[in-house]
C-alpha positions in Angstrom: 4.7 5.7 -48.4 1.0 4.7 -47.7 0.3 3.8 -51.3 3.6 2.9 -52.3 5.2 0.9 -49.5 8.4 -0.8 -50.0 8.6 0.9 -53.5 9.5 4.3 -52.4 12.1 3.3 -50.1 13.7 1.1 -52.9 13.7 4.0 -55.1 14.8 6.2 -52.7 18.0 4.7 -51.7 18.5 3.9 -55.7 18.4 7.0 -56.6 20.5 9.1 -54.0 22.8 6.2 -53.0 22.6 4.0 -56.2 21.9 1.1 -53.9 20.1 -2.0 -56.6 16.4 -2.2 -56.0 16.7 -5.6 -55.1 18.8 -5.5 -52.2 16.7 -6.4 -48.8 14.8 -4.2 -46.9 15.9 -6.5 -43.3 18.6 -7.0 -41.9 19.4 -11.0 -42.0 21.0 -12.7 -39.4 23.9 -13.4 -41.0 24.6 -9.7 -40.9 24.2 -9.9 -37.3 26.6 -13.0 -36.5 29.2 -10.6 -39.0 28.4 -7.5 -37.1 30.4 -9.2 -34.0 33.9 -10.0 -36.8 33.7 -6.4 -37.0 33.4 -4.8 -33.6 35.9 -4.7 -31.3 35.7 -7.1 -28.3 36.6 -4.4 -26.1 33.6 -2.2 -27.4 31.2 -5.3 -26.8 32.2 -5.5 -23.4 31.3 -1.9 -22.6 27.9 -2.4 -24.5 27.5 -5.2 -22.6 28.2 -3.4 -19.4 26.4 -0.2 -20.4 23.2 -2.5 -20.8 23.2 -4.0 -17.1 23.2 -0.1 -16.1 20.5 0.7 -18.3 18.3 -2.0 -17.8 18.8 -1.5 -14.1 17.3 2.3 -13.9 14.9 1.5 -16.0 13.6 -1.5 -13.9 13.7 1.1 -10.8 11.1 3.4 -13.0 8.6 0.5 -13.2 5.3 1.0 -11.2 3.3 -1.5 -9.2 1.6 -4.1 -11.7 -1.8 -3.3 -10.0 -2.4 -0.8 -6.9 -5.9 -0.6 -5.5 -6.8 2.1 -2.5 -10.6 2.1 -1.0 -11.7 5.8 -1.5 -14.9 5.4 0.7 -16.2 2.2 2.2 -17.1 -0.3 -0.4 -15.5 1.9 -3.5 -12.5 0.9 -4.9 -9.9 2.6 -7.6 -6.6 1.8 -8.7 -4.6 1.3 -12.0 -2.6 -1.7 -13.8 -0.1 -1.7 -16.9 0.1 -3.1 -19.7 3.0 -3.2 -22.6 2.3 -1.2 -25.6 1.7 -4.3 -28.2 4.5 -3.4 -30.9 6.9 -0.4 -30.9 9.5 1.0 -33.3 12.8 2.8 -32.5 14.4 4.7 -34.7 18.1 4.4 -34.5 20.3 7.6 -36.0 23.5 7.1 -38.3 24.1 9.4 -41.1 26.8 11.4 -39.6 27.7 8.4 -37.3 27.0 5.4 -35.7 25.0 5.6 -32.4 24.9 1.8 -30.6 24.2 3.8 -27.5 20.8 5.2 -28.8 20.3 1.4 -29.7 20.5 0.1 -25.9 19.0 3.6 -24.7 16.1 2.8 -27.0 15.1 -0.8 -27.0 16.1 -1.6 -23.2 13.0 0.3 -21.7 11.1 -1.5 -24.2 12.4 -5.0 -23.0 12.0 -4.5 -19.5 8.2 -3.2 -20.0 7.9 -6.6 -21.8 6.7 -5.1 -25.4 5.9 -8.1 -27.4 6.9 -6.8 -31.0 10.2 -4.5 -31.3 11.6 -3.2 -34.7 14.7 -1.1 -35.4 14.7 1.0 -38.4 18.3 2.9 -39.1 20.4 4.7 -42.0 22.2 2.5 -44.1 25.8 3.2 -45.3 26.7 4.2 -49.1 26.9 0.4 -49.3 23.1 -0.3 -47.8 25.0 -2.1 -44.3 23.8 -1.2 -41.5 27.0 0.1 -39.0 27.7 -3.1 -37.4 28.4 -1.6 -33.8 24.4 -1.0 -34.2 23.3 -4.6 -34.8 26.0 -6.0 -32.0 24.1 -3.3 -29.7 20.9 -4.5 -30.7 21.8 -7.8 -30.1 23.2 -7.9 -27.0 19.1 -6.7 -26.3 18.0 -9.8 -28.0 15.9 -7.3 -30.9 15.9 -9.6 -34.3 13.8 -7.4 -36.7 15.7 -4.5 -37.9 15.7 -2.4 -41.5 18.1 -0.2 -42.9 16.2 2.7 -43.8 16.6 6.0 -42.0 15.2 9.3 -42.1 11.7 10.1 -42.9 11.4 7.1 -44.8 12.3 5.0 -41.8 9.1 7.1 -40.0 6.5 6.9 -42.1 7.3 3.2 -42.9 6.8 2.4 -39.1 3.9 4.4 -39.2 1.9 3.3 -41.9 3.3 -0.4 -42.7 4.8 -1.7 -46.0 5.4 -4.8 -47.8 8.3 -5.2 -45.5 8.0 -3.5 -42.7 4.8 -3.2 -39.8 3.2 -0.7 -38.6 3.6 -0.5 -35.0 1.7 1.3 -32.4 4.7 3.8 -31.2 7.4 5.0 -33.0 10.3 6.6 -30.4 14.1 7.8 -30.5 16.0 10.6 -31.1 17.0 11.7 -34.9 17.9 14.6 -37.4 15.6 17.4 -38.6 14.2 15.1 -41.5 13.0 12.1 -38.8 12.3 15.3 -36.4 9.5 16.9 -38.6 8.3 13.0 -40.3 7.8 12.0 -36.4 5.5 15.5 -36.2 3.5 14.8 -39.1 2.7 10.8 -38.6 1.8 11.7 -34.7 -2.6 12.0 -36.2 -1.7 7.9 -37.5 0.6 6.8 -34.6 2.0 7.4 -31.3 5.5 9.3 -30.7 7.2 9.7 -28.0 8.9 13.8 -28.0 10.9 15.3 -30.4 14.4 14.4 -29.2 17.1 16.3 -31.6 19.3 18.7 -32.5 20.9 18.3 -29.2 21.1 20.8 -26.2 23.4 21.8 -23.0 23.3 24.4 -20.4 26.2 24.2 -17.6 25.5 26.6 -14.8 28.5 26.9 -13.2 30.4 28.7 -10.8 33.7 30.5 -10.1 35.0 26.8 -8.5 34.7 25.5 -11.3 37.2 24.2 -13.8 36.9 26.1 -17.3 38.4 23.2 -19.0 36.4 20.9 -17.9 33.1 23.3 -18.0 35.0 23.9 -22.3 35.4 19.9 -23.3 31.4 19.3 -22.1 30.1 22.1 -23.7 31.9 20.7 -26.9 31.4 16.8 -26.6 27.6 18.4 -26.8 28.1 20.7 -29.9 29.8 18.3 -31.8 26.8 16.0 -32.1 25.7 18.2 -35.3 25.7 21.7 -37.0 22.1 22.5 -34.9 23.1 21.5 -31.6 23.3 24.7 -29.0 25.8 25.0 -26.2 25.5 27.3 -23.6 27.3 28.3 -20.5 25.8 30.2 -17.3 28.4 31.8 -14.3 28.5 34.7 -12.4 32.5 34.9 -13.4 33.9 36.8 -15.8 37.1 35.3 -15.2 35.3 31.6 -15.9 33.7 32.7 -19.0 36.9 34.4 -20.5 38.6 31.2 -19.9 35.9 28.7 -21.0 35.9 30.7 -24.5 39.9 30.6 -24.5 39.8 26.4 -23.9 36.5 26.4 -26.8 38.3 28.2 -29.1 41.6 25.8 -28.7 40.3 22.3 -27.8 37.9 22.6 -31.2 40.4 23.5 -33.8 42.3 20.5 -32.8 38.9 18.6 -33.0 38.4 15.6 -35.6 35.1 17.0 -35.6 36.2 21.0 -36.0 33.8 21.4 -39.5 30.4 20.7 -37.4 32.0 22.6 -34.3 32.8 25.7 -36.4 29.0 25.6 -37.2 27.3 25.0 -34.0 29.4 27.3 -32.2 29.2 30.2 -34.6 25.2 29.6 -34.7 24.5 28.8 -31.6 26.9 28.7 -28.6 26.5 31.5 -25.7 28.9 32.3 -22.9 26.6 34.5 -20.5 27.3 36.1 -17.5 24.8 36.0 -14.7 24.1 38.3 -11.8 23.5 35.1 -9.2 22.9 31.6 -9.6 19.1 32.2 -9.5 19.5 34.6 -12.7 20.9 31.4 -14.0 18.5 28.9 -13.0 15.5 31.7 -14.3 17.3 31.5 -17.5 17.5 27.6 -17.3 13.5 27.6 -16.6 12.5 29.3 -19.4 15.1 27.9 -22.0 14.2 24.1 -20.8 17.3 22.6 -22.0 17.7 18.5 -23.3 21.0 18.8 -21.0 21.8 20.7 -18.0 24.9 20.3 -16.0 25.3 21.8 -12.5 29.0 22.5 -11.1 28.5 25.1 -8.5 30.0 25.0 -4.7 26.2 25.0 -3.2 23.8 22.7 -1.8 22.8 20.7 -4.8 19.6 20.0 -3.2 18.8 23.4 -2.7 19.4 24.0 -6.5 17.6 21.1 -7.7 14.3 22.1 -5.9 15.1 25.7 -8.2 15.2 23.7 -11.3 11.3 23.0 -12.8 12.6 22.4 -16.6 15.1 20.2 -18.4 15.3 16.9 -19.4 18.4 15.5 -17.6 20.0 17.1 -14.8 23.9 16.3 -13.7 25.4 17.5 -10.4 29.0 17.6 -9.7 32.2 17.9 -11.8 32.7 14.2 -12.6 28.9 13.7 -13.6 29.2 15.1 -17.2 26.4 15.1 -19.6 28.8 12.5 -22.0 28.7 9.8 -19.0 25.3 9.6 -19.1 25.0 9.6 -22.7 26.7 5.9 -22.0 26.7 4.1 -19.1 25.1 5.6 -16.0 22.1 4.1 -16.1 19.4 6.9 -17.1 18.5 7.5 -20.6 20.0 9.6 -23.6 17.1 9.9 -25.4 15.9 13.3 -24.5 13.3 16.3 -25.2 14.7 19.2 -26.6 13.2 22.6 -28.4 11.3 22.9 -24.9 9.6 19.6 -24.8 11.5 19.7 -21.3 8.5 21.7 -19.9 6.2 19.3 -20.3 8.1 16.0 -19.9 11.5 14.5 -18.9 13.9 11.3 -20.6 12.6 8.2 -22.3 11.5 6.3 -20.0 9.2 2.6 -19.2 6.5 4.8 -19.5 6.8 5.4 -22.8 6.3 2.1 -23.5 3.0 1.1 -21.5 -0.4 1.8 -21.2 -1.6 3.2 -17.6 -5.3 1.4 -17.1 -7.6 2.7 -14.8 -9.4 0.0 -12.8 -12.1 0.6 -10.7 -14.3 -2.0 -8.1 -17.7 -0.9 -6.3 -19.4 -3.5 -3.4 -23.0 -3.5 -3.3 -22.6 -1.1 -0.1 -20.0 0.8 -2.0 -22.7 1.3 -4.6 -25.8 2.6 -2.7 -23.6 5.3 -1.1 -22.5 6.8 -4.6 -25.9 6.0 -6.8 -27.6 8.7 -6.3 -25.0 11.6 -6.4 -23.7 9.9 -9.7 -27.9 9.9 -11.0 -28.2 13.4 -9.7 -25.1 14.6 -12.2 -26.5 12.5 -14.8 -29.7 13.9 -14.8 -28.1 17.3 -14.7 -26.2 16.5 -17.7 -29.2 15.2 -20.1 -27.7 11.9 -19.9 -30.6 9.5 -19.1 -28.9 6.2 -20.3 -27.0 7.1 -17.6 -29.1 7.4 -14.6 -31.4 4.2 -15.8 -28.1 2.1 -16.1 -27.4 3.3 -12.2 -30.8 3.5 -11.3 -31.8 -0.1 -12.2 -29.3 -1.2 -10.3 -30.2 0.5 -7.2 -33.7 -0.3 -7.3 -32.8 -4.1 -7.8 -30.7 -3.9 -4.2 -33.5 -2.2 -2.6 -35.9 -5.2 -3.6 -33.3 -7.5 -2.7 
């Protein structure tokens, strides 16, 4: 892709999908004014509502535009933000259409105030781009989209071609191809976290309703054949009837090929001694999903829980709501990236900029300790650029 640009992704797509090498790389805006002939007004709507949610949470996660704090008299540190200068988000498609991880994904990056945003996503057999995706886009107000997906679509963003710019971050969930190109391009550009196959743990108790506890450990697995779904409770009698609902609700599933794999491969119903052997088990796994529905303090189990990337309480807070329209973001770490971070966020999309202010009197009181561990360290520039000053004050 670096030294054939727009060429390999032509080539690509002609060879595998017999799409003519002459078709465009962007998306026009005609294609966008079609998109909305094509989607039902009922799904804009909740797209539309969806966004207000997810731009609301996400303006709540925004910290001060500059905070200052005087650590001794005359010495002052704080920090300011600025917007990353161009991002791209990577939209998934190839199994299906995803206009949620196109608000979930461009909506932090609006709020933050990110100057340039591209969308790059898997075209269809006919090289259209689903037109629930560019209606979702839209309704964001992000213009500059391409229909190329998978590792193509990664080291495009990365790197630049004729067509499409490099930008400085490249974020959003996708399949193992995106997954590993997203690992490889992370030396050249910025990622976010790997975020895909998906993953749910439900810790739940014997209150709680194995039907329920059965349809959101499936609306999880049926993402892809990788996806893991696993279920926590004390109960026997729980388990035995989560694994009786599993086994019926996904044979009657439009989706029952992809759930016969991921539940064969990697679906567990464990029993626990305790709630605490459950949340241990949580800790260490770090799952993208957790789910809560126990007749405890949920307070008292969230101060337990150090690693997962989202976290839902409560039987009518399933993982699926807030894949849509809660507010908080889908985009999630998973293979244990949940140790080390949580959700997409506006963070992602800024830079954090130390700022720092010293007063003459601010500065005689520091001088010499900071000369003193310059000297120590063989740095001499150092102590002369501090030193200078500080014999200048004393003659003043």
């Amino acid at each position: 892709m670096k030294r054939r640009g727009d060429l390999a992704i032509r080539e690509f797509y002609e060879k595998f999908y017999k799409i003519p090498a002459s078709t465009q790389i962007r998306v026009s805006r005609e294609e966008f004014e079609k998109a909305y002939e094509e989607v039902p007004s009922k799904l804009v709507e909740s797209l539309e509502r969806a966004k207000e949610n997810i731009e609301h949470f996400h303006r709540e996660q925004l910290p001060k535009k500059l905070w200052m704090c005087e650590v001794e008299p005359g010495v002052y540190v704080g920090q300011t933000w600025k917007p990353i200068d161009s991002v791209g988000v990577y939209i998934p498609g190839g199994k299906a259409p995803y206009p949620s991880t196109a608000l979930m994904t461009t909506i932090p990056a609006k709020v933050v105030g990110v100057p340039k945003i591209i969308a790059c996503t898997p075209p269809s057999r006919g090289y259209n781009v689903n037109p629930s995706i560019l209606v979702a886009l839209d309704i964001v107000g992000v213009k500059e989209v391409y229909r190329v997906g998978g590792a193509h679509a990664i080291a495009a963003m990365a790197y630049g071609t004729e067509t499409i710019p490099r930008v400085e971050k490249i974020v959003g969930p996708g399949g193992i191809w995106a997954s590993v190109a997203k690992l490889i391009v992370q030396c050249d550009v910025a990622i976010d976290f790997i975020a895909g196959p998906t993953e749910i743990i439900i810790i739940a108790d014997e209150t709680a309703n194995p039907k329920l506890i059965a349809l959101d450990l499936l609306a999880q697995a049926e993402h892809d054949q990788y996806a893991s779904a696993i279920l926590l409770t004390p109960s026997r009698k729980v388990a035995l009837k989560v694994k009786e609902f599993m086994e019926n609700l996904a044979s009657k599933s439009p989706r029952r090929e992809i759930l016969t794999k991921s539940l064969t491969n990697n679906c567990l119903i464990l029993i626990v001694k305790d709630l605490d052997e459950a949340i241990e088990f949580t800790n260490e796994y770090a799952p993208e999903h957790l789910e809560v529905i126990v007749n405890t303090d949920s307070e008292v189990v969230l101060s337990k829980i150090k690693n997962a990337g989202s976290i839902s309480i409560g039987t009518y807070t399933p993982a699926a709501l807030g894949d849509y329209v809660v507010g908080t973001n889908h985009v999630l770490p998973t293979s244990g990236w949940a140790r080390r971070r949580g959700g997409l966020g506006v963070l992602d999309y800024m830079k954090i900029i130390d700022v720092q202010y010293v007063t003459p009197q601010g500065f005689k009181r520091i001088a010499g300790d900071a000369i003193t561990i310059a000297d120590f360290e063989g740095f001499f520039g150092h102590a002369l650029s501090i030193g200078e000053r500080l014999r200048e004050l004393s003659r003043g």
